[in-house]
Predicted model as a PDB file, atoms N, CA, C, CB and O in Angstrom, pLDDT in the B-factor column:
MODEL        1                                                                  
ATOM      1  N   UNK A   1      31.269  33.113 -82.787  1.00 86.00           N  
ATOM      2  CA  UNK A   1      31.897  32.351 -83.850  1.00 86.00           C  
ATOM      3  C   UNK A   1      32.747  33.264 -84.748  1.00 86.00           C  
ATOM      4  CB  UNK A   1      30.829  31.622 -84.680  1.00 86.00           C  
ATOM      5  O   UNK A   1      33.813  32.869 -85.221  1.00 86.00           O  
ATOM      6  N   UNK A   2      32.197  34.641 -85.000  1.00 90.00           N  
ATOM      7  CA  UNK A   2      32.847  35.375 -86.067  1.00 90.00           C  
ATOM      8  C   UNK A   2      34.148  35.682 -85.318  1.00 90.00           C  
ATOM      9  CB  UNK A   2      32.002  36.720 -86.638  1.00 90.00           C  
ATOM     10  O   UNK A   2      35.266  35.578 -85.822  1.00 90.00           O  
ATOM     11  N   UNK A   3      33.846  36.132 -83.860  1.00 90.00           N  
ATOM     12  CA  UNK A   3      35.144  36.195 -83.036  1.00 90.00           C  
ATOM     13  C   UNK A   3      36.401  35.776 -83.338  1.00 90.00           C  
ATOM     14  CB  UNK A   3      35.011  35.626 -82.043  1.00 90.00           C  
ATOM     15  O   UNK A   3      37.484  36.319 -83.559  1.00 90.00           O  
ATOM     16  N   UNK A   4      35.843  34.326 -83.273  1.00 91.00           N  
ATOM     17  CA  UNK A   4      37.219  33.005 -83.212  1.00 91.00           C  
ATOM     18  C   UNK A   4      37.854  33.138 -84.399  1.00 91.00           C  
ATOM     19  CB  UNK A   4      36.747  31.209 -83.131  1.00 91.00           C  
ATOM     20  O   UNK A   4      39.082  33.145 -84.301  1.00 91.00           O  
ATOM     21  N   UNK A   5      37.244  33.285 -85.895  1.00 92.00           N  
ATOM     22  CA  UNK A   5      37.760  33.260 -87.208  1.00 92.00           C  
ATOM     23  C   UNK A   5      38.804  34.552 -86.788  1.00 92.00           C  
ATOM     24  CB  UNK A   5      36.507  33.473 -88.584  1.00 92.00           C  
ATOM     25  O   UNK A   5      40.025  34.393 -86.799  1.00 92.00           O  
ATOM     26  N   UNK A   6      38.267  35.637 -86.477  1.00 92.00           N  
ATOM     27  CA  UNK A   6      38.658  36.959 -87.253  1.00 92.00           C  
ATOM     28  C   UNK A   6      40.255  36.708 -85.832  1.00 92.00           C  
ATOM     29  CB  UNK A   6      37.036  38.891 -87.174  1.00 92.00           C  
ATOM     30  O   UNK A   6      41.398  37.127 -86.020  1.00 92.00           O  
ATOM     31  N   UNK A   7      39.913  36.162 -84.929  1.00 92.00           N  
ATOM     32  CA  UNK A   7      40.625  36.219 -84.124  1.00 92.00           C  
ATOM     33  C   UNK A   7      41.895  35.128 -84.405  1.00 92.00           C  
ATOM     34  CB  UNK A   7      39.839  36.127 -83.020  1.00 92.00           C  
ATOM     35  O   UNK A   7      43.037  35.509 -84.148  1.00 92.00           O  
ATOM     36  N   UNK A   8      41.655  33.667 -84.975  1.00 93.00           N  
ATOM     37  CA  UNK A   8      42.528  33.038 -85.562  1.00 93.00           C  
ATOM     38  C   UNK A   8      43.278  33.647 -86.681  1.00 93.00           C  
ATOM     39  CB  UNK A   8      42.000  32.038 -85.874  1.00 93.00           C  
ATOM     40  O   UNK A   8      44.504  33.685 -86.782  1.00 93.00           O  
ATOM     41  N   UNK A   9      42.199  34.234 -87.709  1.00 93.00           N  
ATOM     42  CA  UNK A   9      43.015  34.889 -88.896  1.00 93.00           C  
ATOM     43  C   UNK A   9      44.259  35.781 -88.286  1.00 93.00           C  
ATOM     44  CB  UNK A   9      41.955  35.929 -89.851  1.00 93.00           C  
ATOM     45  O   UNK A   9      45.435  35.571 -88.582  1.00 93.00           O  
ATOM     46  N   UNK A  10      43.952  36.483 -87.673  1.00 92.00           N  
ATOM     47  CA  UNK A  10      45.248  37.749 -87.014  1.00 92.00           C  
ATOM     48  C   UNK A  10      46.254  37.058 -86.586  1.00 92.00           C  
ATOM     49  CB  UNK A  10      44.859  38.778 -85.606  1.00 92.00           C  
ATOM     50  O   UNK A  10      47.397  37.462 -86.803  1.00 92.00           O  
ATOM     51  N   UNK A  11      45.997  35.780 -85.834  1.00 91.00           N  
ATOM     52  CA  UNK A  11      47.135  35.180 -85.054  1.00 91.00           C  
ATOM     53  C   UNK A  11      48.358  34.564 -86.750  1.00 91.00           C  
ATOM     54  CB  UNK A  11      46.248  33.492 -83.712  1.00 91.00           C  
ATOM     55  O   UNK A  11      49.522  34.645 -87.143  1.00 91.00           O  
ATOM     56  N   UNK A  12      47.088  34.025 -87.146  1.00 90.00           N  
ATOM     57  CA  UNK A  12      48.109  32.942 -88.009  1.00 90.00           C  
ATOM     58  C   UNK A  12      49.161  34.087 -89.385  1.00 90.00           C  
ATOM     59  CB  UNK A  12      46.677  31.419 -89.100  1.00 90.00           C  
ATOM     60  O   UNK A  12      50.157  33.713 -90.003  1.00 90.00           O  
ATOM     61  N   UNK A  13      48.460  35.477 -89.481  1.00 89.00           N  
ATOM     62  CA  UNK A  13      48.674  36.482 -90.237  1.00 89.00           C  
ATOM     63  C   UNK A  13      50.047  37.305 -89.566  1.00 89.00           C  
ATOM     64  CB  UNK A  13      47.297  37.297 -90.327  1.00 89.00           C  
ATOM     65  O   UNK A  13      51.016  37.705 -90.212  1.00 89.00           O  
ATOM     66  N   UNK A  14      49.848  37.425 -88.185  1.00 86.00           N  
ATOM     67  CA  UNK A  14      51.695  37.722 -87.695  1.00 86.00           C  
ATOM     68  C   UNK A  14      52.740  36.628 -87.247  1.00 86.00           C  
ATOM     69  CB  UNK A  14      51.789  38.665 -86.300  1.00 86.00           C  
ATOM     70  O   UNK A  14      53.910  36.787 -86.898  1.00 86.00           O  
ATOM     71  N   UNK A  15      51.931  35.372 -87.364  1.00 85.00           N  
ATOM     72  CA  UNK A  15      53.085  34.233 -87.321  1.00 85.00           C  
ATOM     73  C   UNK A  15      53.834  33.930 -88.880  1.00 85.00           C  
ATOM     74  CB  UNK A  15      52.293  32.683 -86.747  1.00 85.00           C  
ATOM     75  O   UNK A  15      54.924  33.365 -88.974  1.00 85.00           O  
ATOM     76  N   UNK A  16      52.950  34.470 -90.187  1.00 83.00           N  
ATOM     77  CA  UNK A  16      53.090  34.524 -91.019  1.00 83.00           C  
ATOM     78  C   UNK A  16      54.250  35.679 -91.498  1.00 83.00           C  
ATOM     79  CB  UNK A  16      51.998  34.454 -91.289  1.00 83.00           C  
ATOM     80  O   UNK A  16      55.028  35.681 -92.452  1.00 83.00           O  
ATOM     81  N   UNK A  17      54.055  36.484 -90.595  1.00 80.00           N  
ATOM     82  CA  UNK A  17      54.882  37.973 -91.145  1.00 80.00           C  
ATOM     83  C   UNK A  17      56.666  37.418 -90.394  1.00 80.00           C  
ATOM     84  CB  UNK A  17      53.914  40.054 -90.048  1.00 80.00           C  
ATOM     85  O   UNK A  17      57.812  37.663 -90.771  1.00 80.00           O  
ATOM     86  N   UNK A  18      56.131  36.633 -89.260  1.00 77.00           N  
ATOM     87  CA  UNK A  18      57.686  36.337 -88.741  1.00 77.00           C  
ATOM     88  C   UNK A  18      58.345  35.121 -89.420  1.00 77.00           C  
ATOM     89  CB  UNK A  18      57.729  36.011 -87.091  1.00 77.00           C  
ATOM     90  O   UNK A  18      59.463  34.715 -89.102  1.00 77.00           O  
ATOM     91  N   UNK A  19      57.653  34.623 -90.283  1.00 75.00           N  
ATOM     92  CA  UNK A  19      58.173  33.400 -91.589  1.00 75.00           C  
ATOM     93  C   UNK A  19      58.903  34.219 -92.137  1.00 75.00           C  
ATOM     94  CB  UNK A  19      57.060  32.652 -92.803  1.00 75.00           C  
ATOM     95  O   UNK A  19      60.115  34.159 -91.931  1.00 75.00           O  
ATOM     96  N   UNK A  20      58.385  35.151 -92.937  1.00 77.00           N  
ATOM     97  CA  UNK A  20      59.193  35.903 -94.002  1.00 77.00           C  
ATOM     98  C   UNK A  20      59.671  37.483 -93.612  1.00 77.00           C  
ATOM     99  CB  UNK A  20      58.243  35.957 -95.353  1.00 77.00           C  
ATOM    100  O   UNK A  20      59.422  38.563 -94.146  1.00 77.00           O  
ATOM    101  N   UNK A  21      60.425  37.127 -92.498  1.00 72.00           N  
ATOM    102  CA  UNK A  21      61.187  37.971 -91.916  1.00 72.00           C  
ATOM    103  C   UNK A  21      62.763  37.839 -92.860  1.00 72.00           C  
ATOM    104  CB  UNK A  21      61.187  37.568 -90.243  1.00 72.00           C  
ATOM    105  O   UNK A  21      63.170  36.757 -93.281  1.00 72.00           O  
ATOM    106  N   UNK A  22      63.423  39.024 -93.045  1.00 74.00           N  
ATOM    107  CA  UNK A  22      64.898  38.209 -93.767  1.00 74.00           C  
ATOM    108  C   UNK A  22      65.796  38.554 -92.735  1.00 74.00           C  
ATOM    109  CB  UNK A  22      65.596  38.824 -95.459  1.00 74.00           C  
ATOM    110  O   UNK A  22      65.666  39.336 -91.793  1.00 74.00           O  
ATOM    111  N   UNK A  23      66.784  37.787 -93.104  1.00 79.00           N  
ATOM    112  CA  UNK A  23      68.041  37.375 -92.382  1.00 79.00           C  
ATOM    113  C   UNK A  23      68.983  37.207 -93.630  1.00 79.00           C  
ATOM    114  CB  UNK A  23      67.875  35.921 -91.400  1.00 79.00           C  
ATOM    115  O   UNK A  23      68.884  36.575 -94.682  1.00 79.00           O  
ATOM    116  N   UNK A  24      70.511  38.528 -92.751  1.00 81.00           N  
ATOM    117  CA  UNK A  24      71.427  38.080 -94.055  1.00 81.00           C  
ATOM    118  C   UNK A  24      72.488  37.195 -93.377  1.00 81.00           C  
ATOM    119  CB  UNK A  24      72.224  39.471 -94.967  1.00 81.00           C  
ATOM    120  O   UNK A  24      72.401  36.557 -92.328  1.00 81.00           O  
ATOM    121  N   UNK A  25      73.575  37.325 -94.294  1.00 86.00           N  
ATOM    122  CA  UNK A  25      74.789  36.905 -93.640  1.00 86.00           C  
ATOM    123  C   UNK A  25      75.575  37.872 -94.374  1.00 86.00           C  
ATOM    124  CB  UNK A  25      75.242  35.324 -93.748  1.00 86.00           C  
ATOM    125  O   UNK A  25      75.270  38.152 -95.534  1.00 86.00           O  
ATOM    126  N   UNK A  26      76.819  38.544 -93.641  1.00 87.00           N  
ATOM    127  CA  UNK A  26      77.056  39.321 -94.073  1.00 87.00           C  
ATOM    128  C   UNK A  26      78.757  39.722 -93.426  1.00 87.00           C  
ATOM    129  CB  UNK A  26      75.877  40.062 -93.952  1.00 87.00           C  
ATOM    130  O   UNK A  26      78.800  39.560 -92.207  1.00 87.00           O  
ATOM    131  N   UNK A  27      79.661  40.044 -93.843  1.00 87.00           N  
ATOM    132  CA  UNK A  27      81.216  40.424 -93.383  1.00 87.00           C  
ATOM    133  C   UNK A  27      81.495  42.007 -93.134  1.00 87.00           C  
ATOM    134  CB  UNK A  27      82.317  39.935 -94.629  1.00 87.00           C  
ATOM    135  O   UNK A  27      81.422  42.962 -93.908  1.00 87.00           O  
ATOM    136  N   UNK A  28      81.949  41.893 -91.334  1.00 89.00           N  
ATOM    137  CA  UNK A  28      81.853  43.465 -91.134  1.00 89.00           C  
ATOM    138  C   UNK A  28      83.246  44.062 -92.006  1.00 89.00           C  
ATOM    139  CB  UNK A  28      81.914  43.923 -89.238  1.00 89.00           C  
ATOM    140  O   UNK A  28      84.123  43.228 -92.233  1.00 89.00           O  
ATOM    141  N   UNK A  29      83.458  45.461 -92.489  1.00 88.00           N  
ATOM    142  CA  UNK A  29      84.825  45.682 -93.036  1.00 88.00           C  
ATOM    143  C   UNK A  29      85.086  46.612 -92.505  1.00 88.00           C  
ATOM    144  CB  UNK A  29      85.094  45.812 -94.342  1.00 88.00           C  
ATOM    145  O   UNK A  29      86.247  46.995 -92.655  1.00 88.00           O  
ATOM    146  N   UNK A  30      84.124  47.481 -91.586  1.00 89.00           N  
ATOM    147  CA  UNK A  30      84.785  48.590 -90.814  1.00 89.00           C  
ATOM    148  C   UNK A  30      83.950  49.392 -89.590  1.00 89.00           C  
ATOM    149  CB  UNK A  30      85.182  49.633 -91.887  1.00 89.00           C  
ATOM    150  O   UNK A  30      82.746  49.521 -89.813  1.00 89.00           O  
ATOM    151  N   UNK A  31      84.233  49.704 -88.877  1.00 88.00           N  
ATOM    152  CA  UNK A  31      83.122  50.654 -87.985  1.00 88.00           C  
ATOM    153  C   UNK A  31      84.070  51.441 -87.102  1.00 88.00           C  
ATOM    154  CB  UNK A  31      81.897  49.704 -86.922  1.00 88.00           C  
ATOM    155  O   UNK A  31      84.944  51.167 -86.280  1.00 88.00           O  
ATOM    156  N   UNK A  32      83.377  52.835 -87.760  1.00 86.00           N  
ATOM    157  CA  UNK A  32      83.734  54.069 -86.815  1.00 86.00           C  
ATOM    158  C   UNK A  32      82.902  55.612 -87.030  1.00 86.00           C  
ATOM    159  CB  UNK A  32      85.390  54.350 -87.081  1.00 86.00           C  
ATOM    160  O   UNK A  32      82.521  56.028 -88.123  1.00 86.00           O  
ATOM    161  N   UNK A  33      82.822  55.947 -86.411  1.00 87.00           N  
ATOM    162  CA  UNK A  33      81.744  57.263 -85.996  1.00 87.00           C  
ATOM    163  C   UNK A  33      80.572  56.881 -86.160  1.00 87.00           C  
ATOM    164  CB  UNK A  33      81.799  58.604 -86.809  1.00 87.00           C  
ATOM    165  O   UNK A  33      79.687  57.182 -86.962  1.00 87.00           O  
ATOM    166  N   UNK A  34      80.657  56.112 -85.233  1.00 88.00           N  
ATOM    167  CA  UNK A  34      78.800  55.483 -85.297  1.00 88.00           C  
ATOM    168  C   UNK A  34      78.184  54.744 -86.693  1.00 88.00           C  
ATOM    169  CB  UNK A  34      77.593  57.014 -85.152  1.00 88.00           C  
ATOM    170  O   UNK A  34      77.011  54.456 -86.929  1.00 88.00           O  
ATOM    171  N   UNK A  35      79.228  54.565 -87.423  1.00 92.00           N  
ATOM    172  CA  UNK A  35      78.633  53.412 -88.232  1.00 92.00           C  
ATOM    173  C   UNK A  35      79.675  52.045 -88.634  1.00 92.00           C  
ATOM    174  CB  UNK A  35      78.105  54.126 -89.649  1.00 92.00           C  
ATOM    175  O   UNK A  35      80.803  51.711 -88.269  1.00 92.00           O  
ATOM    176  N   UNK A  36      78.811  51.555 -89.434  1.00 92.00           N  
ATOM    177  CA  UNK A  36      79.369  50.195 -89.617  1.00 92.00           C  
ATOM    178  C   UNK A  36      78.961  49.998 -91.334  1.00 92.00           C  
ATOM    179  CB  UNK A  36      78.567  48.927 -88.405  1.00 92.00           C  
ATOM    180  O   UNK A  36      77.885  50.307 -91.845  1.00 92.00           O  
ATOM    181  N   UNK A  37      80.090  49.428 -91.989  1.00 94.00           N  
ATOM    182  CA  UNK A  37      80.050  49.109 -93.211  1.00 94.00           C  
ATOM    183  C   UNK A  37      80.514  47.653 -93.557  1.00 94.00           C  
ATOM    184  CB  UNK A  37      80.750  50.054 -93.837  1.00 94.00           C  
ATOM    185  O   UNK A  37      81.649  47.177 -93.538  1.00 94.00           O  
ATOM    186  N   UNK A  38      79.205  47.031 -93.909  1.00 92.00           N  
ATOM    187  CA  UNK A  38      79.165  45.334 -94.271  1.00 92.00           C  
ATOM    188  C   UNK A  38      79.014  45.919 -96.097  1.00 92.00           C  
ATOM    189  CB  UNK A  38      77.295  44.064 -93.325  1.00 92.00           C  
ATOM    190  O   UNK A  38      78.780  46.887 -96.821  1.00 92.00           O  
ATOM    191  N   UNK A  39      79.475  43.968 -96.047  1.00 92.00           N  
ATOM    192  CA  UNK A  39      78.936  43.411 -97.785  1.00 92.00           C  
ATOM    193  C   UNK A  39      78.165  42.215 -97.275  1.00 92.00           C  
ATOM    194  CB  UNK A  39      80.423  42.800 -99.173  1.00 92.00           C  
ATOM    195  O   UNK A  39      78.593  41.596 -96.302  1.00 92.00           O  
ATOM    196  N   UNK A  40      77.158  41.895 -97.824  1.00 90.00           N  
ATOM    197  CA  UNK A  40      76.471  40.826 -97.915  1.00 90.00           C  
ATOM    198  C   UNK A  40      77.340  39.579 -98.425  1.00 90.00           C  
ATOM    199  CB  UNK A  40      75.360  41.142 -98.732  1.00 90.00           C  
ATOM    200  O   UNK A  40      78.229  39.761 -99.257  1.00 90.00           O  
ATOM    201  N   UNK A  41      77.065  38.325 -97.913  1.00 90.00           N  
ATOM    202  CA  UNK A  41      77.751  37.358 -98.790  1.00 90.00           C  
ATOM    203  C   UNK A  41      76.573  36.207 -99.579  1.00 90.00           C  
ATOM    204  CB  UNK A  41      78.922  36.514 -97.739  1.00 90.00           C  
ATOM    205  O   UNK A  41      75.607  35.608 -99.106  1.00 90.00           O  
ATOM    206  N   UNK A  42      77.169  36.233-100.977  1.00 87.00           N  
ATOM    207  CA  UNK A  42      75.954  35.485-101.720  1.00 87.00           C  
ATOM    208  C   UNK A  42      76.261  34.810-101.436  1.00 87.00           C  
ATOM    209  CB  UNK A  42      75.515  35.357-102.908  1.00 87.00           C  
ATOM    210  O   UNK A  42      77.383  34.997-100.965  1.00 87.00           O  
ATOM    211  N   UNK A  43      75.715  33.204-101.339  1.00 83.00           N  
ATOM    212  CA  UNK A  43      75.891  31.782-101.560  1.00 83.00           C  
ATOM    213  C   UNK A  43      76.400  31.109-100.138  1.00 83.00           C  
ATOM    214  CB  UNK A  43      76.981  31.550-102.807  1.00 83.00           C  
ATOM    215  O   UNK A  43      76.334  31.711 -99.066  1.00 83.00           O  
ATOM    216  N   UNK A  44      76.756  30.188-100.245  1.00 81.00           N  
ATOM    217  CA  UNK A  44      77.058  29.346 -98.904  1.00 81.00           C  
ATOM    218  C   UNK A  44      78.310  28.794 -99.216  1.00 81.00           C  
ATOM    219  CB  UNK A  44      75.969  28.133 -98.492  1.00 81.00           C  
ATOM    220  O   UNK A  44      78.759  28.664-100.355  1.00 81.00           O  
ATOM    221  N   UNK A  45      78.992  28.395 -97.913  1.00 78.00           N  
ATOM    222  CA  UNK A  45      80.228  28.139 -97.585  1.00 78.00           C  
ATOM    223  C   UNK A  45      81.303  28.406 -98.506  1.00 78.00           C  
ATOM    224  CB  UNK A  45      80.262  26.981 -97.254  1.00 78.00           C  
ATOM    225  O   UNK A  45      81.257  29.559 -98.936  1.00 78.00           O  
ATOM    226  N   UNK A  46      82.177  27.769 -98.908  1.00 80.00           N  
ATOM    227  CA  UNK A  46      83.428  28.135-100.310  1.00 80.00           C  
ATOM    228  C   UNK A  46      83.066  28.945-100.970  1.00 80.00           C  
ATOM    229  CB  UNK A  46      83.815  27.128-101.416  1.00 80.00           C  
ATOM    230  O   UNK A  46      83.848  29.871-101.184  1.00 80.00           O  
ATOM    231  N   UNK A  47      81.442  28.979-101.726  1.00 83.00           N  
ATOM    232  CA  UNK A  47      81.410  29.626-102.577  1.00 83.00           C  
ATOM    233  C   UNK A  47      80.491  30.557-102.631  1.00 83.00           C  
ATOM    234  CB  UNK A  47      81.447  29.036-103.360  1.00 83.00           C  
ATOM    235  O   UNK A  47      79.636  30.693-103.506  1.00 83.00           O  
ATOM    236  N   UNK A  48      80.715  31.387-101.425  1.00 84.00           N  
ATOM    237  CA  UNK A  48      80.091  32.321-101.263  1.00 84.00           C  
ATOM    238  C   UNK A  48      81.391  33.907-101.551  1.00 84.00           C  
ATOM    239  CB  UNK A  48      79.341  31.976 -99.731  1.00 84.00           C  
ATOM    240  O   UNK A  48      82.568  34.073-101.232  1.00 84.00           O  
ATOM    241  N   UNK A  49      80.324  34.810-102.321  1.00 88.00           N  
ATOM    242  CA  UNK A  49      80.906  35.733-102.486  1.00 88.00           C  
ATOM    243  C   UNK A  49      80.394  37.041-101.751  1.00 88.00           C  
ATOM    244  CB  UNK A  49      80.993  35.751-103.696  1.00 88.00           C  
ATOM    245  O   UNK A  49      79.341  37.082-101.115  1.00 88.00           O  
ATOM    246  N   UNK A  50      81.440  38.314-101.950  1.00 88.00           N  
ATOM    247  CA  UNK A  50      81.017  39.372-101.129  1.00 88.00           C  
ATOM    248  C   UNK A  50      79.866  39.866-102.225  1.00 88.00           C  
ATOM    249  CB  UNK A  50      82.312  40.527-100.658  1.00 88.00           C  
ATOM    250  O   UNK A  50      79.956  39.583-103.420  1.00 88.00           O  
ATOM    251  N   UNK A  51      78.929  40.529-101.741  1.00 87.00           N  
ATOM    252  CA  UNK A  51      78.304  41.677-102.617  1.00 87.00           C  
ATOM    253  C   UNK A  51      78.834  43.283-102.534  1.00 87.00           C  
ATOM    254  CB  UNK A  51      76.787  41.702-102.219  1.00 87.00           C  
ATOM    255  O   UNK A  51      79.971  43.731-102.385  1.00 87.00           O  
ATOM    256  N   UNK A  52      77.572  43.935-102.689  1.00 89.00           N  
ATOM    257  CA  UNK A  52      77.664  45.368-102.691  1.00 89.00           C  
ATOM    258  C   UNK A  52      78.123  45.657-100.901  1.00 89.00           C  
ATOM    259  CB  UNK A  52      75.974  46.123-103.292  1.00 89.00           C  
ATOM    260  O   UNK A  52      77.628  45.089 -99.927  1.00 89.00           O  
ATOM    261  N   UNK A  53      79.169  46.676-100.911  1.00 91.00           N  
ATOM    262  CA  UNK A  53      79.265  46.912 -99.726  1.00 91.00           C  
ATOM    263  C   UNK A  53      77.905  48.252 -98.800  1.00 91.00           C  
ATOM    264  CB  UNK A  53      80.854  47.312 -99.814  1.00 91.00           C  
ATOM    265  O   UNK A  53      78.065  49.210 -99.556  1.00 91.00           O  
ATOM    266  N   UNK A  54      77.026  48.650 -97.931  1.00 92.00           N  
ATOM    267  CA  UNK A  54      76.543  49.049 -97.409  1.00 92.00           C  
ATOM    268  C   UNK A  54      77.445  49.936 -96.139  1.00 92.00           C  
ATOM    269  CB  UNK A  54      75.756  48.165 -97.338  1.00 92.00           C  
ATOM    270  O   UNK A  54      78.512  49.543 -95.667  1.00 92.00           O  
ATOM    271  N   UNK A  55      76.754  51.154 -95.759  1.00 94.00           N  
ATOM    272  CA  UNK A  55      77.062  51.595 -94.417  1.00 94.00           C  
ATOM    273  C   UNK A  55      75.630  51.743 -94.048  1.00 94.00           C  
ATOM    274  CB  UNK A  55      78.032  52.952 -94.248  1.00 94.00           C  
ATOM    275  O   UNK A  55      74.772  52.072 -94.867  1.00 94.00           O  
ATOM    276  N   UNK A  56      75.370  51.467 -92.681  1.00 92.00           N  
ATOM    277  CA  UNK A  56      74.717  51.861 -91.979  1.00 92.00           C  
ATOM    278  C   UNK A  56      74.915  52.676 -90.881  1.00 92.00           C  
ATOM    279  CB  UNK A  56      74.322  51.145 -91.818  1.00 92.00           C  
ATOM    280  O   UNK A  56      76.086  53.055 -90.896  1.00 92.00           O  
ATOM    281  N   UNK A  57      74.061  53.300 -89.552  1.00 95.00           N  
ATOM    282  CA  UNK A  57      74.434  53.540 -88.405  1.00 95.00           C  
ATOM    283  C   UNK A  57      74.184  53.020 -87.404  1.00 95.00           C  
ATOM    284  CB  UNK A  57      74.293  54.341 -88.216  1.00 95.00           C  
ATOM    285  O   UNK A  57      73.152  52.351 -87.444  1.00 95.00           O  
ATOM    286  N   UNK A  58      74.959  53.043 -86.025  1.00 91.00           N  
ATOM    287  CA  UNK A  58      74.437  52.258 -85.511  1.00 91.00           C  
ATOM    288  C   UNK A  58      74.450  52.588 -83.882  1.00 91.00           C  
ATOM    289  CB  UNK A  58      74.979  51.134 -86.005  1.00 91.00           C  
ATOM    290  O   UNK A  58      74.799  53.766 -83.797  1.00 91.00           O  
ATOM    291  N   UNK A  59      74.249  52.121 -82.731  1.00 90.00           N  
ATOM    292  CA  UNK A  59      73.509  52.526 -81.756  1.00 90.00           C  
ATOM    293  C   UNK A  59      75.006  52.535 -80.800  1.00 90.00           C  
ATOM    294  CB  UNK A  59      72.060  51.488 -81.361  1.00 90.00           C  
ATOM    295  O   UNK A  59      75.855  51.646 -80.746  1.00 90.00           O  
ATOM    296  N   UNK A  60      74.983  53.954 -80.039  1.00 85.00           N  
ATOM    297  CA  UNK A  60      76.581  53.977 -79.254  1.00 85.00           C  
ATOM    298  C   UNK A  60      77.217  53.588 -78.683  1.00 85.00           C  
ATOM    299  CB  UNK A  60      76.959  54.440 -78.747  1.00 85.00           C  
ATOM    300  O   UNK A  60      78.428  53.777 -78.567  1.00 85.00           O  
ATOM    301  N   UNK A  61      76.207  52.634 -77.947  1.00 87.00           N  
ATOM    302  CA  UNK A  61      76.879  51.157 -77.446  1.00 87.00           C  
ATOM    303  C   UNK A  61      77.308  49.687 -78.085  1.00 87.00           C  
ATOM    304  CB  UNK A  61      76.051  50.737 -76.612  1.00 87.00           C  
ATOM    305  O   UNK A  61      77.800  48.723 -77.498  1.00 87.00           O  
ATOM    306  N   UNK A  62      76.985  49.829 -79.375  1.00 86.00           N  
ATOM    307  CA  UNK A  62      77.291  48.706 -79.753  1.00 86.00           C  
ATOM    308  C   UNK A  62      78.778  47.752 -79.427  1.00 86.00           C  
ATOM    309  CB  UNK A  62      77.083  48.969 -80.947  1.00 86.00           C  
ATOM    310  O   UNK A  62      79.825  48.328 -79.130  1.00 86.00           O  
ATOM    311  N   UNK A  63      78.712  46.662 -79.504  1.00 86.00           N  
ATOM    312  CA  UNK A  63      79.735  46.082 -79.570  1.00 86.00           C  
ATOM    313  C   UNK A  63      80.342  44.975 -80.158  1.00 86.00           C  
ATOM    314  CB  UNK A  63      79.832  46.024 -78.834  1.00 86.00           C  
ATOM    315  O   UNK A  63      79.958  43.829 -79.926  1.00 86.00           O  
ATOM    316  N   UNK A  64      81.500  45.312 -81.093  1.00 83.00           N  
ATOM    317  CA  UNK A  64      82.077  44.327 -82.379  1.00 83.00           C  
ATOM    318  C   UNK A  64      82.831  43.598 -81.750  1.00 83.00           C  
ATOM    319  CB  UNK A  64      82.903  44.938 -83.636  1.00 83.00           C  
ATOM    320  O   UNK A  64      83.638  44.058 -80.942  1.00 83.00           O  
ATOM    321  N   UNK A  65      82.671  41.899 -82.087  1.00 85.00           N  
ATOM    322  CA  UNK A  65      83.588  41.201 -81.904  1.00 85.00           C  
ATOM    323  C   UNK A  65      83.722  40.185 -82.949  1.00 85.00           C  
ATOM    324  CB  UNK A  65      83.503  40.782 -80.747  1.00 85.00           C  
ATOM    325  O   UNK A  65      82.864  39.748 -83.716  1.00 85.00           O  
ATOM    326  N   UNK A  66      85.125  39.854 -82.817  1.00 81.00           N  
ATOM    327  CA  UNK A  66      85.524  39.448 -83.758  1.00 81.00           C  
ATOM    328  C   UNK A  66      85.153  37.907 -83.132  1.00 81.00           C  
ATOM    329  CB  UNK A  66      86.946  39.993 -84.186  1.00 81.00           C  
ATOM    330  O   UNK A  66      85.208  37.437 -81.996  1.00 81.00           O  
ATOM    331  N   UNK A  67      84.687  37.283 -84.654  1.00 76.00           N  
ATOM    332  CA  UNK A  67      84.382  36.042 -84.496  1.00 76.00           C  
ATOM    333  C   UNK A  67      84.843  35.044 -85.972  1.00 76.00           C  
ATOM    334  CB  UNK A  67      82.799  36.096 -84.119  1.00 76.00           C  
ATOM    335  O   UNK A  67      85.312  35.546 -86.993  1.00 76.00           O  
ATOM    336  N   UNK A  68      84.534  33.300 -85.741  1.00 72.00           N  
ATOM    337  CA  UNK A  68      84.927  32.815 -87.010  1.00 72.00           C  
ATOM    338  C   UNK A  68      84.048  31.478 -86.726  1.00 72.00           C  
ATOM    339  CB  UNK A  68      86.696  32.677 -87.330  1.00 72.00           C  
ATOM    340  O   UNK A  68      83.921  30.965 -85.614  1.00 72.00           O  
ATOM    341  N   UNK A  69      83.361  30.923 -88.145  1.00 63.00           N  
ATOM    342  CA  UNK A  69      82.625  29.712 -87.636  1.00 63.00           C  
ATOM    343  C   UNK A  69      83.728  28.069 -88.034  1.00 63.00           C  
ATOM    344  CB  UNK A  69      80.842  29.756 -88.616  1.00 63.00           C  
ATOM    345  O   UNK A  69      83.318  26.955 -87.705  1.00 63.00           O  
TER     346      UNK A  69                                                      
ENDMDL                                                                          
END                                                                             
């Protein structure tokens, strides 16, 4: 019986961690020498704005394409 609890608790505890996983949305503005520099965009559709811009790095195969929704 203690099994099943301790064994449900774990399950429902990493289905929990993939709820509050984040996800941005975000506009690429440049990538070269292995990195890539986004801004986040606040808000949704029209009135969404850029934020702070970021660089990251990123893996040597990647591949940018240009897209539009």
């Amino acid at each position: 019986m203690l099994r099943k609890i301790i064994g449900t608790t774990v399950v429902a505890l990493l289905f929990v961690s993939f709820a509050f996983a984040d996800e941005i949305r975000a506009v690429i503005t440049e990538v070269k020498d292995g990195k890539v520099t986004f801004a986040k965009l606040e808000g949704k559709g029209k009135d969404a704005k850029k934020g702070e811009s970021q660089t990251l790095p990123v893996a040597d195969d990647v591949k940018v394409v240009k897209g539009m929704f």
